[in-house]
GURO-958727 format. One record per residue (C-alpha): residue number from 1; residue in three letters; x, y, z. Coordinates in nm, 2 decimals. Layout:
BEGIN
+-----+------+--------+--------+--------+
: seq : type :      X :      Y :      Z :
+-----+------+--------+--------+--------+
: NUM :  ALA :      X :      Y :      Z :
...
+-----+------+--------+--------+--------+
REM end
This chain:
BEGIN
+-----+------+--------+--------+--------+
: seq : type :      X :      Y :      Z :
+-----+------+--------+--------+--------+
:   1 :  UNK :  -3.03 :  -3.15 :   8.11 :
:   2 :  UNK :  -2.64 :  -3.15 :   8.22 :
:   3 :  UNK :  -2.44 :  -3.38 :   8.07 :
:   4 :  UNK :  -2.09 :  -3.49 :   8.23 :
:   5 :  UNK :  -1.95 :  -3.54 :   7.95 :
:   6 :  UNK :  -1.95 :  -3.16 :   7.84 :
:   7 :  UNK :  -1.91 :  -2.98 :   8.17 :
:   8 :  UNK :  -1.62 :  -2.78 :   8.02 :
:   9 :  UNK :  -1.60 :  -2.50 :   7.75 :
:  10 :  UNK :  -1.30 :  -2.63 :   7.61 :
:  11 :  UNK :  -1.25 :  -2.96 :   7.71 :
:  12 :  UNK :  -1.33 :  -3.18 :   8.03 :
:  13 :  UNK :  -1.04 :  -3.04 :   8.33 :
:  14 :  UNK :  -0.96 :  -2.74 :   8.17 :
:  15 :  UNK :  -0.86 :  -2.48 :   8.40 :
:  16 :  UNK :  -1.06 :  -2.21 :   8.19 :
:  17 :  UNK :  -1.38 :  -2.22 :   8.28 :
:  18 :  UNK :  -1.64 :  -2.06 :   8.14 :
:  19 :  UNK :  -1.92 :  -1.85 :   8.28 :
:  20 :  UNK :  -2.10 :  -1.98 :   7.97 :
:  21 :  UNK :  -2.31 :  -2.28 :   8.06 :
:  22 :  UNK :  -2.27 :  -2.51 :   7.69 :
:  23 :  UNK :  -2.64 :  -2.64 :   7.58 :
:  24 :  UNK :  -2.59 :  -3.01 :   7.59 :
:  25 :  UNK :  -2.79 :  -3.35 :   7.57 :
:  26 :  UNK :  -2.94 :  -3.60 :   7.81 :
:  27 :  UNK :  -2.64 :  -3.85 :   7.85 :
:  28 :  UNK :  -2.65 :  -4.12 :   7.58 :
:  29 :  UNK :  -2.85 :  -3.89 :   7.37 :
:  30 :  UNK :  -2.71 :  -3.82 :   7.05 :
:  31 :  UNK :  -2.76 :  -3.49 :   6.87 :
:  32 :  UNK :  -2.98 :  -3.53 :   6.53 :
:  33 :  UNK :  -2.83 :  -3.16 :   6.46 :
:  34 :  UNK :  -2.42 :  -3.29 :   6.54 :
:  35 :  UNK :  -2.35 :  -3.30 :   6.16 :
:  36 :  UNK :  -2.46 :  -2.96 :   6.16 :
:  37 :  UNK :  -2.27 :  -2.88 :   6.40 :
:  38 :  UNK :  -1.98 :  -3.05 :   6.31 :
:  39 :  UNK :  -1.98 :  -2.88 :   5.97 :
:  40 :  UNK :  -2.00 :  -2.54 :   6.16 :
:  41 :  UNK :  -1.70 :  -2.64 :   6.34 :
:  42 :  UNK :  -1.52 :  -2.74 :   6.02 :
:  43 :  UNK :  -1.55 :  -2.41 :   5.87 :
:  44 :  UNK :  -1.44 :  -2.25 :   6.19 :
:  45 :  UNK :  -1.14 :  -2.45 :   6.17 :
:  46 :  UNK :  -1.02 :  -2.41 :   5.82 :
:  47 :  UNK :  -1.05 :  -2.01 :   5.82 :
:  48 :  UNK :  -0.92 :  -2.07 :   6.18 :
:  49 :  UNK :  -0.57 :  -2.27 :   6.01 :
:  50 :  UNK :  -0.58 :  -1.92 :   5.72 :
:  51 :  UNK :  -0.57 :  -1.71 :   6.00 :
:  52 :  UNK :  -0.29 :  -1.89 :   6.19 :
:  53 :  UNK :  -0.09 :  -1.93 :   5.85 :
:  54 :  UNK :  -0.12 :  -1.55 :   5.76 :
:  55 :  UNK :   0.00 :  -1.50 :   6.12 :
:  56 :  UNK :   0.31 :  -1.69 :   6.08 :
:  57 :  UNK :   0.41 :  -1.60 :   5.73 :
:  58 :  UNK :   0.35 :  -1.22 :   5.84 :
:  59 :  UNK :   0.56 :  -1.31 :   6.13 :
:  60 :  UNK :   0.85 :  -1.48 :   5.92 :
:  61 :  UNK :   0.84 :  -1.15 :   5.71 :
:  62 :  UNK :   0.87 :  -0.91 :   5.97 :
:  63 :  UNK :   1.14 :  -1.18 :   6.14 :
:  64 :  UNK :   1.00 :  -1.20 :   6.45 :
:  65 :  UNK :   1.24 :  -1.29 :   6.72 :
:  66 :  UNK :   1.18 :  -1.55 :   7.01 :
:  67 :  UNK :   1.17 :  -1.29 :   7.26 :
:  68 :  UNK :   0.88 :  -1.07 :   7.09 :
:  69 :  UNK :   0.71 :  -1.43 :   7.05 :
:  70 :  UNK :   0.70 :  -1.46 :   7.38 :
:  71 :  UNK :   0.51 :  -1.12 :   7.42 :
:  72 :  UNK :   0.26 :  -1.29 :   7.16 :
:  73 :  UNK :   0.19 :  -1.58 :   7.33 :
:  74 :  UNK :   0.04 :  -1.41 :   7.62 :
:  75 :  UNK :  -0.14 :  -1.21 :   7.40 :
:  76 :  UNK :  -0.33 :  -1.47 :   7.29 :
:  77 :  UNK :  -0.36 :  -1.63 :   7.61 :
:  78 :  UNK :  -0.54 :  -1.32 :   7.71 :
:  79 :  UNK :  -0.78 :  -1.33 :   7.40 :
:  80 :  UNK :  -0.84 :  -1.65 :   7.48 :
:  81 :  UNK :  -0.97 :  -1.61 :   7.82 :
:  82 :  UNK :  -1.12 :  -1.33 :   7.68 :
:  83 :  UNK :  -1.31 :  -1.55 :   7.44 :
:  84 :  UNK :  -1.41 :  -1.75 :   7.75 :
:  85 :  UNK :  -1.62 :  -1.49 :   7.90 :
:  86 :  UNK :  -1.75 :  -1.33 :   7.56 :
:  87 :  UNK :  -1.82 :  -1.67 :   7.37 :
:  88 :  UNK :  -2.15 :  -1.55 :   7.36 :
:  89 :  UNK :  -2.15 :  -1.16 :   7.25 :
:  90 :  UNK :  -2.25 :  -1.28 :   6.88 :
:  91 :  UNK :  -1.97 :  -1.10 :   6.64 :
:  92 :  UNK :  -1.70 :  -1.07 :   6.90 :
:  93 :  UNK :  -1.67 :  -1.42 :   6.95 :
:  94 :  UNK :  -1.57 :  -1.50 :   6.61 :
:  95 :  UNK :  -1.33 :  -1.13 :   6.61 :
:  96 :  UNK :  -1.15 :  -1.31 :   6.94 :
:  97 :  UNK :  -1.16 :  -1.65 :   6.78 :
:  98 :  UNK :  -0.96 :  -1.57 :   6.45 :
:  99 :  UNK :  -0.77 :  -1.31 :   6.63 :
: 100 :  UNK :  -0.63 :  -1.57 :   6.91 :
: 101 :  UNK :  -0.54 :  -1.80 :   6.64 :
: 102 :  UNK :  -0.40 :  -1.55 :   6.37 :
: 103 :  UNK :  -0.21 :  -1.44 :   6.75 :
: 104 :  UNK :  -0.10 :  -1.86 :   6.77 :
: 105 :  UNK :   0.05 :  -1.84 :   6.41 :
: 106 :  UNK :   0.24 :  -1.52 :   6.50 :
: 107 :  UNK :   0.43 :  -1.65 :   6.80 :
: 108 :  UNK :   0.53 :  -1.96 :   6.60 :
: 109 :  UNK :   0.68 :  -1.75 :   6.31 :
: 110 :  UNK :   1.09 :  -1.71 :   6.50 :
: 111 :  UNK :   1.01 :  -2.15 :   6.49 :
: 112 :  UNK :   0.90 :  -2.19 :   6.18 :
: 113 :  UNK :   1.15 :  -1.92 :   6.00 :
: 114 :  UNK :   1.46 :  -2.15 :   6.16 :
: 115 :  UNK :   1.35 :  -2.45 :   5.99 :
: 116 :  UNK :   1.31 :  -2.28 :   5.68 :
: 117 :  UNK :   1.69 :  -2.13 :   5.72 :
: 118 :  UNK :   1.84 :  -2.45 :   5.78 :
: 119 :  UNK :   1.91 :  -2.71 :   5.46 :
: 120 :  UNK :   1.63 :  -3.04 :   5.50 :
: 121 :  UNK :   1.38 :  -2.77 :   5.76 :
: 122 :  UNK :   1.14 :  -2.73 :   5.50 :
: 123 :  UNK :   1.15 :  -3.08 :   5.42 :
: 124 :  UNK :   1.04 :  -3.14 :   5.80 :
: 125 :  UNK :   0.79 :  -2.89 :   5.80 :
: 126 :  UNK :   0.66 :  -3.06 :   5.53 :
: 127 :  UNK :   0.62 :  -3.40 :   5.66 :
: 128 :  UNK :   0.50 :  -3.28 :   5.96 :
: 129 :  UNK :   0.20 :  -3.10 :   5.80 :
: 130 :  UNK :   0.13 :  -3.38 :   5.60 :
: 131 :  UNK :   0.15 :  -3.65 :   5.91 :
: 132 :  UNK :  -0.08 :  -3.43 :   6.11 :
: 133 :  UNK :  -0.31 :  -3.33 :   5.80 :
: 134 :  UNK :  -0.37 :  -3.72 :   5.76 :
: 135 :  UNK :  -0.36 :  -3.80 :   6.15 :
: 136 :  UNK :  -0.60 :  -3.56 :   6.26 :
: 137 :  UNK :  -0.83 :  -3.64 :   5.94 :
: 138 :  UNK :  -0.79 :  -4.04 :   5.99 :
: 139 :  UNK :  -0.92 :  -4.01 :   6.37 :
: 140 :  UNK :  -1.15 :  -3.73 :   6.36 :
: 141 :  UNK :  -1.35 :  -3.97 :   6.10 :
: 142 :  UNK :  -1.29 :  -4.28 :   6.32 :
: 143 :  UNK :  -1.46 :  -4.10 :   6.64 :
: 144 :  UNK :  -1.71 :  -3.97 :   6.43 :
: 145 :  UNK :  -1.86 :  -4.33 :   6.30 :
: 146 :  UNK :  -1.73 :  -4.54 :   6.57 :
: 147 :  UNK :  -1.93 :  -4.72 :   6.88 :
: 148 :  UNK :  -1.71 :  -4.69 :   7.11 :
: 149 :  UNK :  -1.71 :  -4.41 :   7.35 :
: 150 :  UNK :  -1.43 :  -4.21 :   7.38 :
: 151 :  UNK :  -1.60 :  -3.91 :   7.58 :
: 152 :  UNK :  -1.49 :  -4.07 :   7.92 :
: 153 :  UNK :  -1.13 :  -3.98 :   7.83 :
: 154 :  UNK :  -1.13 :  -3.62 :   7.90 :
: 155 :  UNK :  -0.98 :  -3.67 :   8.25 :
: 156 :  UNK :  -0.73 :  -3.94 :   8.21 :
: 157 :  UNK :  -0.62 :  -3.68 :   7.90 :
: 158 :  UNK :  -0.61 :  -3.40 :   8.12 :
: 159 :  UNK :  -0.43 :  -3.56 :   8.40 :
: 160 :  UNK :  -0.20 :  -3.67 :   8.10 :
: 161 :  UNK :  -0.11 :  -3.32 :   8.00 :
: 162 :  UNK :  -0.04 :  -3.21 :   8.33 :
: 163 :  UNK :   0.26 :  -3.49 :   8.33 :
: 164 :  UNK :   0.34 :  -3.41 :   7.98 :
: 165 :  UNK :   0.39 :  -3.05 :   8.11 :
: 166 :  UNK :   0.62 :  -3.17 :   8.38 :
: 167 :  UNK :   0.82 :  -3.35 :   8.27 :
: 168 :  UNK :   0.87 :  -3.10 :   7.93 :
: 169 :  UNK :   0.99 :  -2.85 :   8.25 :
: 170 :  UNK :   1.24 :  -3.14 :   8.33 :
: 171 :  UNK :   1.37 :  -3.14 :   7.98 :
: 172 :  UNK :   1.47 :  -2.78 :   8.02 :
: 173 :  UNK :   1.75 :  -2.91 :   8.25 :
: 174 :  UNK :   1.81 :  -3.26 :   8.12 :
: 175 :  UNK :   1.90 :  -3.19 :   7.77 :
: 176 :  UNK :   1.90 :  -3.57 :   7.66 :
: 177 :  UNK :   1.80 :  -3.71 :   7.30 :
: 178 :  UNK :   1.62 :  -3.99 :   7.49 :
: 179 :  UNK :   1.40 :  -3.79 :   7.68 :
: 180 :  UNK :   1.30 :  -3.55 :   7.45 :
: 181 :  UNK :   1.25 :  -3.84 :   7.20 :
: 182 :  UNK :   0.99 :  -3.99 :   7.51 :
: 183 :  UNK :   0.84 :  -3.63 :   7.54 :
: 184 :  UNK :   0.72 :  -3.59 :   7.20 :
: 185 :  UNK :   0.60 :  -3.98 :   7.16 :
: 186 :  UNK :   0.35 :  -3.90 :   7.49 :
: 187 :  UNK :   0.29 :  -3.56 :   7.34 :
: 188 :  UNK :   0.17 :  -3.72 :   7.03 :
: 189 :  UNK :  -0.04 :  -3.99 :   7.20 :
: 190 :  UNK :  -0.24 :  -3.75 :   7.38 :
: 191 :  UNK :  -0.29 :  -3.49 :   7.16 :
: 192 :  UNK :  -0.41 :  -3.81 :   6.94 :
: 193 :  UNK :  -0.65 :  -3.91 :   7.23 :
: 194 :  UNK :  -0.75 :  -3.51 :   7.24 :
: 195 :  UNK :  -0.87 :  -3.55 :   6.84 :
: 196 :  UNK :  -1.07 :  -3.85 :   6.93 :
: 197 :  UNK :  -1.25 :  -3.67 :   7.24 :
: 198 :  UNK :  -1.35 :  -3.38 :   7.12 :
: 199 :  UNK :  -1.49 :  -3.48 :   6.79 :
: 200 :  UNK :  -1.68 :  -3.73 :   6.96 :
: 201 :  UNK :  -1.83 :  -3.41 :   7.22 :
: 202 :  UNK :  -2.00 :  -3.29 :   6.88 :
: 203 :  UNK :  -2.27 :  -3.59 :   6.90 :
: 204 :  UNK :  -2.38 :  -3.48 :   7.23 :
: 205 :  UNK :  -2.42 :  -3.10 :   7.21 :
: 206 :  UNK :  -2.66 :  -2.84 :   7.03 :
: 207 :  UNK :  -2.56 :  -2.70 :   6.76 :
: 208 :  UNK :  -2.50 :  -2.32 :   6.88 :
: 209 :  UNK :  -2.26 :  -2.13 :   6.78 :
: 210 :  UNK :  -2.10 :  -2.07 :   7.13 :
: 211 :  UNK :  -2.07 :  -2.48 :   7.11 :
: 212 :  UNK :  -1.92 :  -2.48 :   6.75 :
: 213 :  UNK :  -1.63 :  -2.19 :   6.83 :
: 214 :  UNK :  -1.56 :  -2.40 :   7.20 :
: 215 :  UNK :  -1.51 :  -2.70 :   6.99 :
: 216 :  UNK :  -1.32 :  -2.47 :   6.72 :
: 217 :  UNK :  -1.08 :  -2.38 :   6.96 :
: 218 :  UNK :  -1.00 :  -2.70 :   7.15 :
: 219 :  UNK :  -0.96 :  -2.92 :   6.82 :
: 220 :  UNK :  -0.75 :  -2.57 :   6.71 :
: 221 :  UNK :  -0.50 :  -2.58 :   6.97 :
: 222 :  UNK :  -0.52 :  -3.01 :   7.00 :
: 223 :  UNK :  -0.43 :  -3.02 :   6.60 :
: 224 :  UNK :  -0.15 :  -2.76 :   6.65 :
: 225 :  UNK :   0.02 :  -2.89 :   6.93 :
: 226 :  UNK :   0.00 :  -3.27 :   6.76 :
: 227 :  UNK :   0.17 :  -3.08 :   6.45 :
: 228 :  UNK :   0.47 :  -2.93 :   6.70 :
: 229 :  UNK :   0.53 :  -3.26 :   6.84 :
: 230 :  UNK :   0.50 :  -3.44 :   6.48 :
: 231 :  UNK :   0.77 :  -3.20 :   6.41 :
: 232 :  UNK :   1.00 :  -3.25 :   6.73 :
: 233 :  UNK :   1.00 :  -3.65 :   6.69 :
: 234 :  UNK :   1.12 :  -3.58 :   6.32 :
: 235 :  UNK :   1.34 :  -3.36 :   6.39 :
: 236 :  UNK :   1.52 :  -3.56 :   6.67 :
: 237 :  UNK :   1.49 :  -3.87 :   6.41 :
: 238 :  UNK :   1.61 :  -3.69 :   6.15 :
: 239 :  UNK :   1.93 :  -3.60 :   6.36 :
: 240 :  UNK :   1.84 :  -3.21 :   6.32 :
: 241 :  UNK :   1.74 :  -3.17 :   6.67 :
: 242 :  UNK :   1.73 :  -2.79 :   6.74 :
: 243 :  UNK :   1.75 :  -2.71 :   7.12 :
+-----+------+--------+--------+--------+
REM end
């Protein structure tokens, strides 16, 4: 039976829809397979995170500049969409999975290589990690045991990002402390409110591997992005801001 509250691969709104329809519950039906599920998704992530982090130390290596980053970056927008359409070619899916992400932590390695040039960066880096690390942890557990119902959020999230994304294009012109300080705050409290959805989606679909690598990839990118804006609002509080 369709269930609104998973009519999207990678998230309710997302633009990249999937031919792939995901095998979900009657709505208010719970999933007595979710821990499963969210245990195959767990895995997923933390070899997902290796991937990213050999990426990005290959990349610092190497010295990957921000230009060839760029190049990346679209790479891996193009495995991604091309994990959309093959999510459920069994073998590939998992070669496109850790591929886009180990493609993620390349294009961040020119960012991550100037914090660790600059005296206090790795300090940053640091706290950021560990503020995410706890963050994503602390509300990934509280939308797993909690009542409430944080599955109707997907929308107001979505329609969230798209203003986030706006007003980050604004930012390119208006190079103010203020604003980018507001920028990251939103940024943060979304990607917050993206942790809390999609855990919460694990209750209410099957446990399939198609479902586990969807979920892998949207709390992937959700976690990742909560780490860059971690480290922007530190940065700018810190007084190191880096345009």
């Amino acid at each position: 039976m369709y269930n609104s509250r998973n009519n999207g691969p990678f998230g309710g709104g997302n633009a990249l829809r999937s031919r792939y329809q995901y095998q979900t519950l009657p709505y208010g039906q719970e999933s007595t397979q979710a821990s499963a599920l969210i245990s195959k998704v767990m895995g997923l992530l933390a070899f997902s995170f290796i991937f990213a982090t050999i990426g990005a130390f290959f990349g610092i290596q190497v010295g990957l500049g921000f230009g060839v980053s760029l190049f990346v970056a679209i790479a891996g927008l193009v495995v991604l969409i091309a994990l959309n359409f093959l999510i459920q070619v069994s073998g590939l899916n998992l070669v496109l999975l850790y591929l886009f992400t180990f493609l993620e932590g390349l294009s961040l390695a020119p960012l991550l290589g100037a914090y660790l040039s600059f005296s206090g960066g790795q300090v940053l880096l640091m706290q950021a990690f560990l503020i995410t690390a706890v963050t994503s942890l602390g509300l990934g557990a509280y939308s797993w045991t909690t009542k409430r119902d944080f599955t109707r959020l997907g929308d107001y999230l979505f329609f969230g990002l798209i203003l986030l994304l706006v007003t980050g294009l604004i930012g390119i012109f208006f190079h103010s402390t203020i604003f980018s300080l507001v920028i990251s705050v939103i940024g943060i409290a979304i990607f917050c409110g993206y942790v809390l959805f999609y855990v919460q989606r694990a209750r209410y679909m099957a446990d399939t591997t198609p479902n586990a690598i969807g979920l892998t990839v949207s709390i992937f990118i959700t976690v990742l992005n909560l780490f860059l804006y971690i480290l922007q609002l530190l940065t700018i509080l810190s007084g190191n801001r880096r345009d």
